[in-house]
C-alpha positions in Angstrom: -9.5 -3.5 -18.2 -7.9 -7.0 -18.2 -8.4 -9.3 -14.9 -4.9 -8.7 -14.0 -4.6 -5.1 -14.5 -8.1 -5.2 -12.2 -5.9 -6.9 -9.4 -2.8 -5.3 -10.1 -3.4 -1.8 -10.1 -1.7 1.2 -11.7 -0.7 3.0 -14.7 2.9 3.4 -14.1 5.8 1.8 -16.1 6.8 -0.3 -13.4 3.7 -2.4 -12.9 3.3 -2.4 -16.9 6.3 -4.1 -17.1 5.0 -6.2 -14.2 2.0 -7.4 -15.4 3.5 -8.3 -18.8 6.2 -10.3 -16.9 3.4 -11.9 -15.1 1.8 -13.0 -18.4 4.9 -13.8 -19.7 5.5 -16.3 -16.8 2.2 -17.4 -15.5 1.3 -20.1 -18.6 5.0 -21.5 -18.4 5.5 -24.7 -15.5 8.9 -22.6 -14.1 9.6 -21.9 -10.5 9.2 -18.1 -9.7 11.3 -16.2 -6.7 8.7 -13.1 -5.8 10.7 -10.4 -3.9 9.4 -7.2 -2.6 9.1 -5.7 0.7 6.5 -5.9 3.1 2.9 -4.5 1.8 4.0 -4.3 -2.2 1.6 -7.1 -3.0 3.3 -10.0 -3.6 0.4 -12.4 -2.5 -1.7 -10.5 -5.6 1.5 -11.7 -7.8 1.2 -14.8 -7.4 -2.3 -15.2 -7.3 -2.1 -13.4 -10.9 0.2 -16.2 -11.9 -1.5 -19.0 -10.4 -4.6 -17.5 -12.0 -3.6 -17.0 -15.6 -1.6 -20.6 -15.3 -2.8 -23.7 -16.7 -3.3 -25.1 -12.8 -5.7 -22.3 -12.4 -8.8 -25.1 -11.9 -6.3 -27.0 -9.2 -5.3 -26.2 -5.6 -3.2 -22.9 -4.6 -1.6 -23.0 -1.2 0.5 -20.7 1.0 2.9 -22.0 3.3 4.6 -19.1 5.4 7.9 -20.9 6.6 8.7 -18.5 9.1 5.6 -19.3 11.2 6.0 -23.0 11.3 7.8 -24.2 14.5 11.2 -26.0 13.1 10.5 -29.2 14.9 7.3 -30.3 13.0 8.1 -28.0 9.6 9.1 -31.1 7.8 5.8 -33.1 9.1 3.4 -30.1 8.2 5.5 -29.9 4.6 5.5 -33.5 3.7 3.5 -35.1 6.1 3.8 -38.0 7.9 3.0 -41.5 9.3 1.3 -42.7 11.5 3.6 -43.8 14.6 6.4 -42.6 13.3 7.0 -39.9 16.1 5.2 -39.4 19.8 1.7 -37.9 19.0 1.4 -39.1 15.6 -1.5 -41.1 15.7 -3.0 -41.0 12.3 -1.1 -40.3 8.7 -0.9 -36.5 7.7 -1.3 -35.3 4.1 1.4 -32.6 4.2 1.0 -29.4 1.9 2.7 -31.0 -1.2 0.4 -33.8 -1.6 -2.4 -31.1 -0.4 -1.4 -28.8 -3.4 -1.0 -31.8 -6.0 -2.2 -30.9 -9.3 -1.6 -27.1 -8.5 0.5 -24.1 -7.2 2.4 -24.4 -3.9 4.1 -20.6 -2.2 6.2 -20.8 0.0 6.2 -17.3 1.8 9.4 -16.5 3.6 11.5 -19.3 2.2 14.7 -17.7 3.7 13.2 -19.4 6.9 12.8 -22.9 6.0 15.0 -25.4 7.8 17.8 -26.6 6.1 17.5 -29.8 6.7 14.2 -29.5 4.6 15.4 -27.4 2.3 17.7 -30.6 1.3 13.8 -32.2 0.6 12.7 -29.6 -1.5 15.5 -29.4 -3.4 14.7 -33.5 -4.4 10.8 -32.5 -4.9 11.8 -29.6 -7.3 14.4 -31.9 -9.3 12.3 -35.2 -9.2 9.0 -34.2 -8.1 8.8 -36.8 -5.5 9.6 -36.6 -1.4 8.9 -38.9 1.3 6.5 -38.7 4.6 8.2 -38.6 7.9 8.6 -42.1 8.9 8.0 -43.7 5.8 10.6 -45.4 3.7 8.4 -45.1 0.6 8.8 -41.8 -2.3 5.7 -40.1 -3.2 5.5 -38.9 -6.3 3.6 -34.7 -6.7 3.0 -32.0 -9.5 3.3 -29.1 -7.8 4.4 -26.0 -9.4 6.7 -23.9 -6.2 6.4 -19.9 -6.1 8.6 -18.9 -3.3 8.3 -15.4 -2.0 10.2 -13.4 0.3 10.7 -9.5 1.7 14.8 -10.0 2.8 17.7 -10.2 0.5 17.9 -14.1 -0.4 21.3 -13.6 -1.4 22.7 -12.5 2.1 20.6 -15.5 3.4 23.3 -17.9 1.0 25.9 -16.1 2.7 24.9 -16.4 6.2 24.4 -20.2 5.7 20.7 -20.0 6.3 19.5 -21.3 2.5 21.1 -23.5 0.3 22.5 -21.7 -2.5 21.7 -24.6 -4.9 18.5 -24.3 -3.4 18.5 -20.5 -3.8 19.4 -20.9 -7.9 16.9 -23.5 -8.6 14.3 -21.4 -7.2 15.4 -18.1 -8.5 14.3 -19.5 -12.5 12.6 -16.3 -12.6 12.7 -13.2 -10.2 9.7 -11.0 -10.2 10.1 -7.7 -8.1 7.2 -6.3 -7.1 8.1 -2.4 -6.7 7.5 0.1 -3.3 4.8 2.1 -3.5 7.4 5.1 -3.5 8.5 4.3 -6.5 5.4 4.0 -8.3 4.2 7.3 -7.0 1.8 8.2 -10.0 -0.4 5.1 -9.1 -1.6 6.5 -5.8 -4.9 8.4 -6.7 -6.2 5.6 -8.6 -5.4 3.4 -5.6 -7.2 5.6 -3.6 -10.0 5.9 -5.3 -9.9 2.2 -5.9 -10.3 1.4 -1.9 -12.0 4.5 -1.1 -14.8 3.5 -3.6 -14.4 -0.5 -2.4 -14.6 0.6 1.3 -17.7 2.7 1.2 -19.7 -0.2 -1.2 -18.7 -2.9 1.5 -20.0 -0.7 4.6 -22.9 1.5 2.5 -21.2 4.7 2.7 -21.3 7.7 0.6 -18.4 8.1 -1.9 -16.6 11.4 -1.0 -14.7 13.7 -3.1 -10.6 14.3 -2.6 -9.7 18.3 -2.5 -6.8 19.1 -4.8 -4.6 19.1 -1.8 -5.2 15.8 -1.1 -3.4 13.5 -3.6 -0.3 15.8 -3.6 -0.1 14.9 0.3 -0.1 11.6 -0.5 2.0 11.0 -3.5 4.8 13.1 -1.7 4.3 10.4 1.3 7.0 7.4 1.8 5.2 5.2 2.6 7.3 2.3 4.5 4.6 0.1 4.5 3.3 0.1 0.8 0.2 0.1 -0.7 -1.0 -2.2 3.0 -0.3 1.0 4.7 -2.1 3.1 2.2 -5.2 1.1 2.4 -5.1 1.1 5.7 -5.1 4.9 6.2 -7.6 5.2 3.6 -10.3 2.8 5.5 -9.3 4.3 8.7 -10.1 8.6 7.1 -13.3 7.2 5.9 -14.6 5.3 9.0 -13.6 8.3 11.5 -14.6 11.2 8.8 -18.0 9.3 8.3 -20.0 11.5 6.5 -18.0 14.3 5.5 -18.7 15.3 1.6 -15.5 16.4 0.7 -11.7 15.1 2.2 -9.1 17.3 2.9 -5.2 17.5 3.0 -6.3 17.7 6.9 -8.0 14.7 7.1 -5.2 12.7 5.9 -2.1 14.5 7.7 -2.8 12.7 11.6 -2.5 9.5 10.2 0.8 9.8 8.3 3.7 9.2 9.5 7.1 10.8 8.9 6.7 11.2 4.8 10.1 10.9 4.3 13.1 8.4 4.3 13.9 8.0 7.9 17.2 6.9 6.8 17.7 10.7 5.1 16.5 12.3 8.7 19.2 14.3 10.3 20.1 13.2 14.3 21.4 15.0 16.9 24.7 12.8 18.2 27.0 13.0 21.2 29.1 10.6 20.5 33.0 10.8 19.5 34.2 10.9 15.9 35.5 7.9 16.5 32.1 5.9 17.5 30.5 7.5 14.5 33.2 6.6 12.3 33.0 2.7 13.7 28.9 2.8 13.7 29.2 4.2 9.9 31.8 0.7 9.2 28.9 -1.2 10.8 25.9 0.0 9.0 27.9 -0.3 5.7 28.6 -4.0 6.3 25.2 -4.4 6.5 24.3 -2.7 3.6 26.7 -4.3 1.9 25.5 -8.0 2.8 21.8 -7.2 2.1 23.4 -6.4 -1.6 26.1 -8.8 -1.8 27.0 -11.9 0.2 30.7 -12.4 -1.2 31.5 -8.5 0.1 31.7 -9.6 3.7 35.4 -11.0 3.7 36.1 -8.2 1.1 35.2 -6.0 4.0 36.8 -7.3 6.9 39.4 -7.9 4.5 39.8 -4.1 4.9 39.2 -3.7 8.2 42.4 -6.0 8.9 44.9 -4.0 6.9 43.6 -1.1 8.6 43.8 -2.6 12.2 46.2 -5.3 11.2 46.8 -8.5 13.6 45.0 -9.1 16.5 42.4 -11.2 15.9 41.5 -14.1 12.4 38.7 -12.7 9.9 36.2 -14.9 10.9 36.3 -13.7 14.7 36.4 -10.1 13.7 33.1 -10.3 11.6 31.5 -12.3 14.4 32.5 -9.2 16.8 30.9 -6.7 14.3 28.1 -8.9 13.8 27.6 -9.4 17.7 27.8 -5.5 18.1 25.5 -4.9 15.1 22.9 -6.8 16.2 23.4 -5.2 20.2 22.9 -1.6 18.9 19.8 -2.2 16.5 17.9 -4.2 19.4 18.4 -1.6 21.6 16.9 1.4 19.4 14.2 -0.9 19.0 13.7 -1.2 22.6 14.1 -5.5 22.9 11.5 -5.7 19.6 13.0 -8.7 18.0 10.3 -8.6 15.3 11.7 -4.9 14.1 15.1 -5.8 14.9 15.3 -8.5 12.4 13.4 -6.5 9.8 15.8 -3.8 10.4 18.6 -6.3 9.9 17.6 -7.8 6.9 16.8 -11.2 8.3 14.6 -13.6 9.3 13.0 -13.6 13.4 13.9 -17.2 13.2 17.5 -15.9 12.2 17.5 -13.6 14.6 17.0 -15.6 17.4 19.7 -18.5 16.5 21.9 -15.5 16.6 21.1 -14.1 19.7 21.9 -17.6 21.2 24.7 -18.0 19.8 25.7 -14.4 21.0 24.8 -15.1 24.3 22.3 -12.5 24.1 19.3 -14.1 24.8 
């Protein structure tokens, strides 16, 4: 078994195709755009690439944008001078200079600032930047891989990225698949971290009933092969000891194994409220797929309901009452919210001020 195959595991078409991608790319100096959702493995993607590159001897670093504050993401990026804001006392190598030589991701890209997105543009064109506070260019080799689990695309149409930006990144687009659809992978995955956990804590290897595996493969699994591991480690550590693991074993710790977006509900609500809630979820949709399809939409919506109010105040209303309903079945969770959106926290929360929601 190849290194890769060793790190990227399964015999299904889909991640045959996506190792050969990966070799196909990895060698080359191009950017890559790495999209999946959470859990698929995309930090095993690009450590594939970065591996099988010819940087593999140099420096690999992960930024996650999403988690840098916005007021010092430019300083912790590029770095800066010393003096050249309150608290900056000495010079700071940022993460470009840091990664020179080698592979730079940038996880979450969608929530990068745009006034630095503007900078990284001009490092990706020329391969040079400048610190904060310095009036000098510095010149880096740094190859980007930018990752993210929302639909880039609706980001360009929201304003949030650059759509230059968003194309020069985008060279090459690697999906990495959900677990659900890759189904056929899941025994060996389980055998692979059943067999990984017991080495690393001294435990027996069970055996899996015939049960077992069906159980699993028929599972949804919303949080990919993280959430797979993870129930795996947790059967083995509270079924220590036990020879042989059941169907039973595994049932407590699933949760619903199907699409919760196929799941019938129960609704009191007028024809009318369903009909409107049914316009809003397909706007979203819609925008996750295809940024341009918003003024197609309300477009629509205005021939229907012709006059009162211009486009751009209708779609902020829909947007406004979009964002009301899904915080509220999430209980105030801004974190789920957003994921249930399709967006960025970071995005989320400029909204919610500029809604007055906050």
């Amino acid at each position: 078994m190849t290194s890769i195959a060793k790190t990227l595991l399964g015999n299904s078409e889909a991640m045959r195709g996506l190792r050969a991608l990966i070799a196909q790319v990895a060698p080359t100096e191009i950017s890559v755009l790495i999209v999946g959702e959470s859990g698929t493995g995309k930090e095993l993607v690009t450590r594939a690439i970065h591996r099988l590159s010819l940087r593999a001897s140099k420096p690999l670093l992960f930024v996650n944008c999403g988690a840098i504050p916005q007021g010092i993401f430019e300083s912790e990026i590029f770095g800066h001078e010393r003096g050249s804001f309150t608290g900056a006392d000495r010079q700071r190598v940022g993460y470009f200079e840091q990664a020179d030589g080698g592979t730079l991701v940038l996880d979450e890209i969608g929530e990068m600032p745009l006034d630095a997105q503007v900078k990284l543009l001009r490092v990706l064109e020329q391969g040079e930047f400048m610190r904060v506070g310095s009036s000098r260019t510095t010149k880096v080799n740094v190859r980007i891989i930018a990752a993210s689990n929302v639909d880039l695309a609706a980001a360009v149409s929201r304003g949030d990225l650059r759509e230059d930006l968003y194309y020069r990144l985008k060279a090459v687009t690697i999906v990495v698949p959900p677990l659900r659809e890759r189904q056929e992978d899941i025994p060996l995955l389980v055998t692979h971290f059943a067999r990984e956990f017991c080495e690393r804590n001294h435990l027996s290897l069970p055996q899996f009933d015939v049960e077992t595996m069906p159980l699993l493969m028929q599972h949804y699994w919303s949080g990919n092969v993280r959430e797979l591991r993870n129930v795996v480690e947790t059967v083995l550590t509270l079924e220590r000891g036990t020879t042989a693991l059941t169907a039973a074993h595994f049932r407590p710790h699933l949760h619903s194994g199907v699409n919760p977006s196929l799941l019938p509900v129960q609704v009191s609500r007028p024809p009318e409220a369903l009909e409107r809630e049914l316009m809003l979820r397909t706007l979203l949709d819609l925008r996750r797929e295809v940024g341009e399809v918003k003024s197609l939409l309300v477009a629509a919506i205005n021939r229907v309901q012709p006059g009162a109010e211009p486009e751009s105040t209708r779609l902020k209303d829909l947007e406004r009452e979009q964002i009301l309903r899904v915080l509220d079945e999430n209980h105030g969770n801004r974190r789920k919210t957003a994921r249930d959106l399709g967006i960025g926290e970071r995005t989320l929360y400029r909204k919610l001020k500029e809604y007055e929601i906050l």
